[in-house]
Biopython code that builds the backbone (N, CA, C, O; Angstrom):
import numpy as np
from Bio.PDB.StructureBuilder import StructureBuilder

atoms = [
    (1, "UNK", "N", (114.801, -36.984, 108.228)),
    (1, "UNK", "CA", (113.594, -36.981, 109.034)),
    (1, "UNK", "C", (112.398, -37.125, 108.099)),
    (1, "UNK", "O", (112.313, -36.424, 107.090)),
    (2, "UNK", "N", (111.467, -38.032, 108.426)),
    (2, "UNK", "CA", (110.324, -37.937, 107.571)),
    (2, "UNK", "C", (109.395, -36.710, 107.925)),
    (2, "UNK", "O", (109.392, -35.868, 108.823)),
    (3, "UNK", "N", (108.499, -37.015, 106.669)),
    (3, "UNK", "CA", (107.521, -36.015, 106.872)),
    (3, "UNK", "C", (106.549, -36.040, 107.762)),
    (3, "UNK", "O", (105.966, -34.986, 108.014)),
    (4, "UNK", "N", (106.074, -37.590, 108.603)),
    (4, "UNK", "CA", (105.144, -37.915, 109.505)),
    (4, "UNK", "C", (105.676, -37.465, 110.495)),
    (4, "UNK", "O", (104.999, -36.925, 111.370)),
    (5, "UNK", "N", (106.966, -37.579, 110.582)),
    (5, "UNK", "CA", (107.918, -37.075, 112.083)),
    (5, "UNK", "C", (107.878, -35.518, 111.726)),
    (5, "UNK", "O", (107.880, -34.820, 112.740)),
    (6, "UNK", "N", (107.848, -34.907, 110.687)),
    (6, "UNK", "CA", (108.109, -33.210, 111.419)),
    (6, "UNK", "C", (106.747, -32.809, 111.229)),
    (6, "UNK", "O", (106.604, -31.587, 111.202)),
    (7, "UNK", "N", (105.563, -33.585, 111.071)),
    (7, "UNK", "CA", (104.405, -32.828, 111.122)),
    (7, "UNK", "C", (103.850, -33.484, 112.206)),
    (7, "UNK", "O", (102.645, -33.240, 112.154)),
    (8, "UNK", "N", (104.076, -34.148, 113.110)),
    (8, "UNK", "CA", (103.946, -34.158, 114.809)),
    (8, "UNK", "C", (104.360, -34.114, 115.556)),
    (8, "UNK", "O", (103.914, -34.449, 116.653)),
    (9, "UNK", "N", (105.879, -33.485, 115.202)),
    (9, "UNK", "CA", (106.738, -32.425, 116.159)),
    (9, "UNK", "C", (105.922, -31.313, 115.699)),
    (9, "UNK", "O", (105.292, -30.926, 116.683)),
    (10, "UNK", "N", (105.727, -30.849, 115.025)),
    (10, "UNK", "CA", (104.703, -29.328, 114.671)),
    (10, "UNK", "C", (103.808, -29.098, 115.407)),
    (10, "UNK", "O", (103.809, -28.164, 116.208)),
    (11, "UNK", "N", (102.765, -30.033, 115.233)),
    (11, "UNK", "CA", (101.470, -30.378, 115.871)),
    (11, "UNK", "C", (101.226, -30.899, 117.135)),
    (11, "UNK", "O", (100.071, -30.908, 117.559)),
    (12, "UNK", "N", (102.460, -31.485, 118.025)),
    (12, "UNK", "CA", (102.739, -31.104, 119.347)),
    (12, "UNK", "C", (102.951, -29.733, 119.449)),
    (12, "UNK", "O", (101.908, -29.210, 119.840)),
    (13, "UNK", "N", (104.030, -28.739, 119.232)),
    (13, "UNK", "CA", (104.129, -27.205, 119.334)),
    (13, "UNK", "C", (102.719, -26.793, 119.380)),
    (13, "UNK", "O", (102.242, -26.355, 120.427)),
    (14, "UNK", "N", (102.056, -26.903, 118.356)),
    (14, "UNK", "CA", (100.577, -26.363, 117.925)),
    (14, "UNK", "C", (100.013, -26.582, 119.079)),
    (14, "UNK", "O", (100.111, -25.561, 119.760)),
    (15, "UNK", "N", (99.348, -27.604, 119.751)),
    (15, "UNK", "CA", (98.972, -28.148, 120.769)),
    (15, "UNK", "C", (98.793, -27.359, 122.361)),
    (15, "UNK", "O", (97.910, -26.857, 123.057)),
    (16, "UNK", "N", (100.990, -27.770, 122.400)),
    (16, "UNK", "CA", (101.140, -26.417, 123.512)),
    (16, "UNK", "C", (100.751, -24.897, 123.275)),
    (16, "UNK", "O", (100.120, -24.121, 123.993)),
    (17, "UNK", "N", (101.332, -24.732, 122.042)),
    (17, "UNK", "CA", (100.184, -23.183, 121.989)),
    (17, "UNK", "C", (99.016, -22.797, 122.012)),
    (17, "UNK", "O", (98.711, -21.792, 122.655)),
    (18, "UNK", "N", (98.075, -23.539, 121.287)),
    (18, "UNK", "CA", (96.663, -23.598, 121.504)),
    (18, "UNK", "C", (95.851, -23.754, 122.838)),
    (18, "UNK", "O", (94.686, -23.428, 123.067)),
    (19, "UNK", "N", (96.907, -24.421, 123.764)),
    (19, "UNK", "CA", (96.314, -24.646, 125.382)),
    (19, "UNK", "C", (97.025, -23.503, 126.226)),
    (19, "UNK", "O", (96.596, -23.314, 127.364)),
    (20, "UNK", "N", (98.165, -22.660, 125.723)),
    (20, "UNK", "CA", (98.383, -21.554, 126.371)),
    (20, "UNK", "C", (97.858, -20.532, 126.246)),
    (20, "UNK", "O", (98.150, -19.569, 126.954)),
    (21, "UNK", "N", (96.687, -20.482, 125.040)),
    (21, "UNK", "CA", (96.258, -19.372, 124.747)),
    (21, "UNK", "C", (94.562, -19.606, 125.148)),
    (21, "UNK", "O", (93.591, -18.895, 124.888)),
    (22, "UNK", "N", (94.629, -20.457, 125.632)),
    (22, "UNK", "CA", (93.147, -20.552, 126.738)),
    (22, "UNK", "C", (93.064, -20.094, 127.964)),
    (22, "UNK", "O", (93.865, -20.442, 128.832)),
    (23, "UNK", "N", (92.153, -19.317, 128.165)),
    (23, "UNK", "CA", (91.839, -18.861, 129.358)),
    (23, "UNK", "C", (92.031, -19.496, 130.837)),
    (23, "UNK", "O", (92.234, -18.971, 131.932)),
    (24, "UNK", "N", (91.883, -20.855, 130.415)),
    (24, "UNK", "CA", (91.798, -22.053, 131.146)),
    (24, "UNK", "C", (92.726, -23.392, 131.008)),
    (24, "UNK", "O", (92.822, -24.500, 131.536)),
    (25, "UNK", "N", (93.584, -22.334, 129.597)),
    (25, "UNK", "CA", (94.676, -23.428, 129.103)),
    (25, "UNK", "C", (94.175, -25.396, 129.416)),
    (25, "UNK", "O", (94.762, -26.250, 130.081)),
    (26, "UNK", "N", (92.842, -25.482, 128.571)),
    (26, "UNK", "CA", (92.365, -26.333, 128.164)),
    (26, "UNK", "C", (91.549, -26.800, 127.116)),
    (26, "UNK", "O", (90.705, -25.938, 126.871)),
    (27, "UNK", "N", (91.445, -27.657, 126.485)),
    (27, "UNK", "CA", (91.032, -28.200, 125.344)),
    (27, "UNK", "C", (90.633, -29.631, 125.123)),
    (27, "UNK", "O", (91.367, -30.591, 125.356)),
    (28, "UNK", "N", (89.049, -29.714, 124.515)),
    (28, "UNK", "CA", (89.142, -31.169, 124.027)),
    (28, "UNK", "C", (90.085, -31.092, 122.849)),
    (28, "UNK", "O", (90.760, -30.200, 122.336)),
    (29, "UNK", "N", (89.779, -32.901, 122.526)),
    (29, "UNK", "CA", (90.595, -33.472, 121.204)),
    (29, "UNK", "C", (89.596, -32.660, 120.197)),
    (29, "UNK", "O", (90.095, -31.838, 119.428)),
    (30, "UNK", "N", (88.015, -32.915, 120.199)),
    (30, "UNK", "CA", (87.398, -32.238, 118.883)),
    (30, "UNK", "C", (87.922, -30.703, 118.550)),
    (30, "UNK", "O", (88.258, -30.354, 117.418)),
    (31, "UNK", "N", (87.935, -30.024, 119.465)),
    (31, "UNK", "CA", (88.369, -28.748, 119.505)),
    (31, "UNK", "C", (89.481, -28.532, 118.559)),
    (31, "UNK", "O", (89.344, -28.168, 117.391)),
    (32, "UNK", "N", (90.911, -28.858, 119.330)),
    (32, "UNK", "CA", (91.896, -28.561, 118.844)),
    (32, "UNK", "C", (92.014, -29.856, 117.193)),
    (32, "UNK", "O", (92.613, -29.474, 116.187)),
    (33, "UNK", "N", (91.592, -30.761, 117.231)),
    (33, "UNK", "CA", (91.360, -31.170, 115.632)),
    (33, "UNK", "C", (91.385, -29.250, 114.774)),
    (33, "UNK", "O", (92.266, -28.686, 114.125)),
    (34, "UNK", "N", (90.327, -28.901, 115.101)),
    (34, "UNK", "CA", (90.175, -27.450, 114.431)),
    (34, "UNK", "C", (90.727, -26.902, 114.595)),
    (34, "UNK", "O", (90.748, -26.050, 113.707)),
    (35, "UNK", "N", (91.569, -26.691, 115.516)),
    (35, "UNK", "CA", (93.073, -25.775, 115.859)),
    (35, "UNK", "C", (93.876, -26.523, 114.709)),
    (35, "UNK", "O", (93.976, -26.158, 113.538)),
    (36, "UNK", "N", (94.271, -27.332, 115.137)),
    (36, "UNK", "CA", (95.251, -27.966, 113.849)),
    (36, "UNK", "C", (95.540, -28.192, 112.263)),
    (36, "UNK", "O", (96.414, -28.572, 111.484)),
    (37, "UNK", "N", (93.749, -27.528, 112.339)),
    (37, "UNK", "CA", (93.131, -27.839, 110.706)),
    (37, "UNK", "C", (93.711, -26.017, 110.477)),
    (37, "UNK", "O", (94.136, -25.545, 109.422)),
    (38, "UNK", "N", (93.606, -25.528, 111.365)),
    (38, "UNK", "CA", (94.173, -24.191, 111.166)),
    (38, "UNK", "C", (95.305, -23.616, 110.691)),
    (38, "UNK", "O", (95.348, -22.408, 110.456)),
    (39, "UNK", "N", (96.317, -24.414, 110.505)),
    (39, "UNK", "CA", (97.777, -24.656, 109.896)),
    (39, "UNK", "C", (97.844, -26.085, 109.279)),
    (39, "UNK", "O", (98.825, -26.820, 109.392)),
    (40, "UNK", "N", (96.715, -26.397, 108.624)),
    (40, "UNK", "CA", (97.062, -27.378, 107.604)),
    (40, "UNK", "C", (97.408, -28.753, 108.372)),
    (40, "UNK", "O", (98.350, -29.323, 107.822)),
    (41, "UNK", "N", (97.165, -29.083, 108.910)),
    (41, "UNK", "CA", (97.308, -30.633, 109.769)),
    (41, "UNK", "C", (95.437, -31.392, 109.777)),
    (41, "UNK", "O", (94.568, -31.078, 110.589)),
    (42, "UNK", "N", (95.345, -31.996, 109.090)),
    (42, "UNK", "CA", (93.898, -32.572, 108.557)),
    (42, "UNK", "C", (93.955, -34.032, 109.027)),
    (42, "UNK", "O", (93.933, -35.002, 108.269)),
    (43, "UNK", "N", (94.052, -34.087, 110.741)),
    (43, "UNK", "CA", (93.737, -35.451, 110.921)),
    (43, "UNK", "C", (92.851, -35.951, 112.286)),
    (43, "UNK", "O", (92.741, -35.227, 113.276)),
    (44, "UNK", "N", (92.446, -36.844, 112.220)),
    (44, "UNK", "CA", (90.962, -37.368, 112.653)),
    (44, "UNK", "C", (91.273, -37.479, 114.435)),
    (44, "UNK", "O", (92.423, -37.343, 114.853)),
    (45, "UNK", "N", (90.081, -37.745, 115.401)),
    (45, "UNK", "CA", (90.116, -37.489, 116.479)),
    (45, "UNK", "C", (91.359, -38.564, 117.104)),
    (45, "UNK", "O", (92.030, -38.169, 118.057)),
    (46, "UNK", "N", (91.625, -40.005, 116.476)),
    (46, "UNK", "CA", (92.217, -40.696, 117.065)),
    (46, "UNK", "C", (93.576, -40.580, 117.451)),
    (46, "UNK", "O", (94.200, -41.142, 118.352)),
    (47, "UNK", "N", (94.063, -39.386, 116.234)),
    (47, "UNK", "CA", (95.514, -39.127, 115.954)),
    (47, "UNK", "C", (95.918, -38.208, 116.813)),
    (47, "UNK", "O", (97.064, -38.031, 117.227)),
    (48, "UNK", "N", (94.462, -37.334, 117.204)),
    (48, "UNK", "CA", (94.898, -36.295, 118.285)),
    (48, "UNK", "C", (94.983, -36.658, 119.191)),
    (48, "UNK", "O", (95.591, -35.970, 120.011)),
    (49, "UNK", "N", (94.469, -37.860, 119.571)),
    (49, "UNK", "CA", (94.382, -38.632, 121.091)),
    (49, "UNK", "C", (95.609, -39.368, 121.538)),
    (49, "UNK", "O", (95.976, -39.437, 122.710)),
    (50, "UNK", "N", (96.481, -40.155, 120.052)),
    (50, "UNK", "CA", (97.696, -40.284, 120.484)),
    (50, "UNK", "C", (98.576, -38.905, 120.573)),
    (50, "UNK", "O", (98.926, -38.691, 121.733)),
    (51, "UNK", "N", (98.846, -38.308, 120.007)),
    (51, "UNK", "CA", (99.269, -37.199, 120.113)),
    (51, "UNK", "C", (99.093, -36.454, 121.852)),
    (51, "UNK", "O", (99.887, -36.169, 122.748)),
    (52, "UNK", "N", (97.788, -36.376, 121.690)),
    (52, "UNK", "CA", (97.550, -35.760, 123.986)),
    (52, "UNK", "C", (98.188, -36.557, 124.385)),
    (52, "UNK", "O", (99.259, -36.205, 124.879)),
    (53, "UNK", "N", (97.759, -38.352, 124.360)),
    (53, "UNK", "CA", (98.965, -38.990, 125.003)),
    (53, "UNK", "C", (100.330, -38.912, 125.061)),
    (53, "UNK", "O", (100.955, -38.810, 126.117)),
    (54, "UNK", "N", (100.793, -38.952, 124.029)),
    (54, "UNK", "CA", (102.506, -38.860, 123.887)),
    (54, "UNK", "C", (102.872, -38.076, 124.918)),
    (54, "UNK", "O", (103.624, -38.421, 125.829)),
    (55, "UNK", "N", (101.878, -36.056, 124.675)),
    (55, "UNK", "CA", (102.619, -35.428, 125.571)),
    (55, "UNK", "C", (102.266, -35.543, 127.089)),
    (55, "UNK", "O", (102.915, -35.003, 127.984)),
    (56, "UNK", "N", (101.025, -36.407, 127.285)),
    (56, "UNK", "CA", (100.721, -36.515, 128.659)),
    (56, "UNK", "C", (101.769, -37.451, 128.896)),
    (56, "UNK", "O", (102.379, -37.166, 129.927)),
    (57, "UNK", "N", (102.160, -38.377, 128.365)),
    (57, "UNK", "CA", (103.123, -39.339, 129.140)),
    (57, "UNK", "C", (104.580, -38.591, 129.150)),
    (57, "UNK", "O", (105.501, -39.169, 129.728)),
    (58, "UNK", "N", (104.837, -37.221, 128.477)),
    (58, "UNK", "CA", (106.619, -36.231, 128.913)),
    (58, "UNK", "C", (106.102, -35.366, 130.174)),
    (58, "UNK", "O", (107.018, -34.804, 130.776)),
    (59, "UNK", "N", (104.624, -35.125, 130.757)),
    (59, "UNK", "CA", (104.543, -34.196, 131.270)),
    (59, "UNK", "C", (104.067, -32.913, 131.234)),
    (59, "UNK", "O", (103.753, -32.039, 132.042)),
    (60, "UNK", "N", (104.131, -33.143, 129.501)),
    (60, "UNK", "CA", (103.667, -31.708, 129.042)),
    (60, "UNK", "C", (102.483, -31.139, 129.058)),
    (60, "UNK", "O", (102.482, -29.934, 128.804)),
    (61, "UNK", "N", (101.166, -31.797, 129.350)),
    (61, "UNK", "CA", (99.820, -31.736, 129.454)),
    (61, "UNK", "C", (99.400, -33.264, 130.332)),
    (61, "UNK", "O", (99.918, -34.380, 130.319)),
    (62, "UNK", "N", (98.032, -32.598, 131.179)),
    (62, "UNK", "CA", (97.508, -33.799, 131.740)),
    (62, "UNK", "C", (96.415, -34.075, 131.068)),
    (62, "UNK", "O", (96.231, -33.458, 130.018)),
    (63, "UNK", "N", (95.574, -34.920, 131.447)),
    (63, "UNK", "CA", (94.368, -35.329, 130.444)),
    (63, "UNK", "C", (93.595, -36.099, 131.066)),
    (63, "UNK", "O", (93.996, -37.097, 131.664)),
    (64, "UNK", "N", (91.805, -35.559, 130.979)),
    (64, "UNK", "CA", (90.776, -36.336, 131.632)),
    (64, "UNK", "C", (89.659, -36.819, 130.057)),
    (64, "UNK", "O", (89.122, -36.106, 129.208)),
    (65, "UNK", "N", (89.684, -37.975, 130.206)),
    (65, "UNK", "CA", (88.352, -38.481, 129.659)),
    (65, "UNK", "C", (87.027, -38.432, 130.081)),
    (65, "UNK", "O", (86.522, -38.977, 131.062)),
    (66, "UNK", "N", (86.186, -37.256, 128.684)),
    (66, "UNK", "CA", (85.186, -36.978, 128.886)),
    (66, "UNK", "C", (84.171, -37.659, 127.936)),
    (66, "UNK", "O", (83.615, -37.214, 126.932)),
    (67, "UNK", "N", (84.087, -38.908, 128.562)),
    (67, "UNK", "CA", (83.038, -39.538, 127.233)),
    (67, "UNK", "C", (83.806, -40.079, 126.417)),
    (67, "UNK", "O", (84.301, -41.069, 126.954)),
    (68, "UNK", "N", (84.371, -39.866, 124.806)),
    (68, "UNK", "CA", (84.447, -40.568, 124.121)),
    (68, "UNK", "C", (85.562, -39.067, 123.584)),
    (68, "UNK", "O", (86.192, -39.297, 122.551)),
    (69, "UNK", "N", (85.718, -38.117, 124.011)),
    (69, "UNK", "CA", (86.829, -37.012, 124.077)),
    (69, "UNK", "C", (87.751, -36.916, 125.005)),
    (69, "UNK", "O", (87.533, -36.911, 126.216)),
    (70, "UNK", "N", (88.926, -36.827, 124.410)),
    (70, "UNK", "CA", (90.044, -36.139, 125.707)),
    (70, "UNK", "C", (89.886, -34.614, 125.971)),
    (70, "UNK", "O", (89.284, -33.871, 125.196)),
    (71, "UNK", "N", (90.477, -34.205, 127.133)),
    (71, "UNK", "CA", (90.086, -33.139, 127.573)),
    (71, "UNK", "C", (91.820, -33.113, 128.245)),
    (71, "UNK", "O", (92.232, -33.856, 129.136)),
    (72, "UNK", "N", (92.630, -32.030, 127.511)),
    (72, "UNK", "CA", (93.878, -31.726, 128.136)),
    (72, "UNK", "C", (94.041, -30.154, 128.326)),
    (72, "UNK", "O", (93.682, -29.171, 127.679)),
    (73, "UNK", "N", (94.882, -30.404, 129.735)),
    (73, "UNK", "CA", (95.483, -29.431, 130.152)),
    (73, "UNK", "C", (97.247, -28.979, 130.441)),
    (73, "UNK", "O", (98.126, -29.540, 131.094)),
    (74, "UNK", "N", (97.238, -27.696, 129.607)),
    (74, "UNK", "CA", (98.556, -27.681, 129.861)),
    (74, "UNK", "C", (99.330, -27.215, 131.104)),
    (74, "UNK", "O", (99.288, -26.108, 131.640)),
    (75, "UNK", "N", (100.216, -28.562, 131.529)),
    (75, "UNK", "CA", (101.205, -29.024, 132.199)),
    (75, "UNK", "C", (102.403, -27.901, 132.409)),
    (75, "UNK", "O", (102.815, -27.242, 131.454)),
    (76, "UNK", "N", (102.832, -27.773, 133.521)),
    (76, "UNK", "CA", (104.495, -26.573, 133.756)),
    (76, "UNK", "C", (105.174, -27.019, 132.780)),
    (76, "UNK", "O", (105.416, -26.170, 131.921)),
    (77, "UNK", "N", (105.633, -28.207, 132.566)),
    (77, "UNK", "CA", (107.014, -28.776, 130.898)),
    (77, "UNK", "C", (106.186, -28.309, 130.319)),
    (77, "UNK", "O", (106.709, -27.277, 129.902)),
    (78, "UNK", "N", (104.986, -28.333, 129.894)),
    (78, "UNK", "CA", (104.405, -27.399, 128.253)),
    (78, "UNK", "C", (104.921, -26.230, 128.001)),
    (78, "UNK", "O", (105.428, -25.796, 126.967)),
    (79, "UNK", "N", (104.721, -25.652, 129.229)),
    (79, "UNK", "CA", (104.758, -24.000, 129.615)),
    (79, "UNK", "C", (106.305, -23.543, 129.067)),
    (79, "UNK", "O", (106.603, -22.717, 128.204)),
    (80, "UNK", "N", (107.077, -24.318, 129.823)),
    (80, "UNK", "CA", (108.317, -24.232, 130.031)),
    (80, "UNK", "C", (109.123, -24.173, 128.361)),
    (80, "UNK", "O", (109.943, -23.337, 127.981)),
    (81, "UNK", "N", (108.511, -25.460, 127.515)),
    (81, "UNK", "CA", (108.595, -25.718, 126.397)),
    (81, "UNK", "C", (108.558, -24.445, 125.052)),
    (81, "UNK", "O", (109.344, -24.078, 124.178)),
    (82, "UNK", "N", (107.070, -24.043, 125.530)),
    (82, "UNK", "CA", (106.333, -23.383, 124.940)),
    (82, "UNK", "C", (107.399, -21.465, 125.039)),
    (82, "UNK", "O", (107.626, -20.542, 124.256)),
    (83, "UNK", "N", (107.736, -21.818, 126.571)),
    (83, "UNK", "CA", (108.424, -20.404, 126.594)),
    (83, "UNK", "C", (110.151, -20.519, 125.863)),
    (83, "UNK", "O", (110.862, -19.587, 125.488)),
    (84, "UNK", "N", (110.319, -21.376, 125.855)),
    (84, "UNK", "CA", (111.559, -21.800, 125.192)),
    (84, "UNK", "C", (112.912, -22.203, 126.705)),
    (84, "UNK", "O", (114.129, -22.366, 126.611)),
    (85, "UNK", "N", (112.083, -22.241, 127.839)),
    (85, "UNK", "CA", (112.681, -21.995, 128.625)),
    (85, "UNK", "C", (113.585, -23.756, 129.586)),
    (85, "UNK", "O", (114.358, -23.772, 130.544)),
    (86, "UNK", "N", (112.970, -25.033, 128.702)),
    (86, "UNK", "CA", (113.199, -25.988, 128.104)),
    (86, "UNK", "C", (112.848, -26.696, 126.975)),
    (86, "UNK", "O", (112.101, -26.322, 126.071)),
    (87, "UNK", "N", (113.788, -28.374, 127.147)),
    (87, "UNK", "CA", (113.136, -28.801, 125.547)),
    (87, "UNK", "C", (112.307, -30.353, 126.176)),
    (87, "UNK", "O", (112.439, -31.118, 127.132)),
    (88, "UNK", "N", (111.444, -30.214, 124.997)),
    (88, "UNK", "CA", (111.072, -31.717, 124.942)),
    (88, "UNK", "C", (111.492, -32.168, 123.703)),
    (88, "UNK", "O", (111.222, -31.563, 122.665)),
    (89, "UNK", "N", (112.114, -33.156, 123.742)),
    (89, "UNK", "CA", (112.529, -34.036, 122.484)),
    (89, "UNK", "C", (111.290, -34.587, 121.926)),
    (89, "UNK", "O", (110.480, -35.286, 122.534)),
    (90, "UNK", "N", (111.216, -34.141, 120.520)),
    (90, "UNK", "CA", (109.905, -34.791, 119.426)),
    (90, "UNK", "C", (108.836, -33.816, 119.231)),
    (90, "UNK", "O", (107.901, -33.767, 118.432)),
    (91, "UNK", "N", (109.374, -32.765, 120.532)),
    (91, "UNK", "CA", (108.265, -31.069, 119.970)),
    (91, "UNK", "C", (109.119, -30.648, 119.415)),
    (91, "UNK", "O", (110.274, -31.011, 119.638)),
    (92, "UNK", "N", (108.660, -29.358, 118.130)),
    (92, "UNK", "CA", (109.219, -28.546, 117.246)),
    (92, "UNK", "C", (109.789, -27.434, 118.482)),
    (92, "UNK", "O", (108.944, -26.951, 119.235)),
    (93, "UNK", "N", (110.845, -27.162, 118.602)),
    (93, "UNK", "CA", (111.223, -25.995, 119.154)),
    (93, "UNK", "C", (110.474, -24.578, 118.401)),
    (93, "UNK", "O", (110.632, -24.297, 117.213)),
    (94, "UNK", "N", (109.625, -23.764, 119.390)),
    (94, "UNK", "CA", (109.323, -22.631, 119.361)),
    (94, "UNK", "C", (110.513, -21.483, 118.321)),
    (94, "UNK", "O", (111.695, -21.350, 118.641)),
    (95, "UNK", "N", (110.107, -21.022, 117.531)),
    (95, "UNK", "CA", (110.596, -19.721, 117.029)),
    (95, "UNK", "C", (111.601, -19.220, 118.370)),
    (95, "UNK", "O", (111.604, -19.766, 119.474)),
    (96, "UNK", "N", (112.330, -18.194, 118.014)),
    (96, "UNK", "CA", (112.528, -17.225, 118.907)),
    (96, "UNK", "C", (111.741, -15.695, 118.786)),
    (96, "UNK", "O", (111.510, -15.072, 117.750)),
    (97, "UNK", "N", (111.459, -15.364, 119.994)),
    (97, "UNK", "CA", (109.909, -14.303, 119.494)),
    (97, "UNK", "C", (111.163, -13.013, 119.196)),
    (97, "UNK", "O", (112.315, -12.951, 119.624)),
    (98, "UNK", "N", (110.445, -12.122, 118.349)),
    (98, "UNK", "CA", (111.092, -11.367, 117.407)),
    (98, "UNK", "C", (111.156, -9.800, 118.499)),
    (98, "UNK", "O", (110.313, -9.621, 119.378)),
    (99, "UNK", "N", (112.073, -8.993, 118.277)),
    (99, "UNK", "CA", (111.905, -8.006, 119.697)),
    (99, "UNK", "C", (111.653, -6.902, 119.133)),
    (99, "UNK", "O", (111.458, -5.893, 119.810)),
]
sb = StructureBuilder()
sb.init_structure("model")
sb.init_model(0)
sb.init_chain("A")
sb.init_seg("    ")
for serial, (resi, resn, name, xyz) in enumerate(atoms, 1):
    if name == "N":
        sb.init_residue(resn, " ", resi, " ")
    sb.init_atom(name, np.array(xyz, "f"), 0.0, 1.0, " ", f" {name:<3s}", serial, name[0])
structure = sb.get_structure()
C-alpha cells in the first residue's frame, strides 16, 4: 500500500470524526484543512474537496457549496463507520475504543 493511499484512508477517518464531534456534525473544507493539520496531514483546500467528494459519493457525508467552500455533513454510513458498526472500503477502520 502506498503512502498516498494510507494517508487518505486516515484522513477520511479524521473527517468522519471531526464531523461527529460537531454539534451540528458539520464542517467547511477551510475548517477541517485545520482539523487535519492537527494530526499531521498538510494539504491544501482542493485535496479536501476531493476527499468530501469521494465520501459524498459512498454516502458517508452530504455536501453543499458555499461559495468557493464545501460545507459537509455527516451522513448515517459515516456514523455507522465511525461507530465501527460498518465498513467503508478506502476509510481507515476506527480503533476499537478501549473499556
Amino acid at each position: 500500500m502506498s503512502m498516498d493511499t494510507i494517508i487518505r484512508e486516515q484522513a477520511r477517518l479524521i473527517i468522519l470524526r471531526a464531523l461527529a464531534a460537531q454539534i451540528d456534525e458539520t464542517l467547511n473544507s477551510d475548517l477541517m484543512i485545520e482539523e487535519l493539520r492537527q494530526f499531521g496531514i498538510r494539504k491544501d483546500r482542493g485535496w479536501v474537496h476531493d476527499e468530501y467528494r469521494w465520501l459524498a459519493e459512498r454516502g458517508a457525508i452530504s455536501l453543499v457549496e458555499a461559495g468557493s467552500l464545501l460545507v459537509a455533513t455527516l451522513a448515517e454510513k459515516g456514523h455507522r463507520h465511525a461507530r465501527r458498526e460498518a465498513v467503508i472500503e478506502g476509510v481507515r477502520r476506527p480503533s476499537r475504543p478501549e473499556l
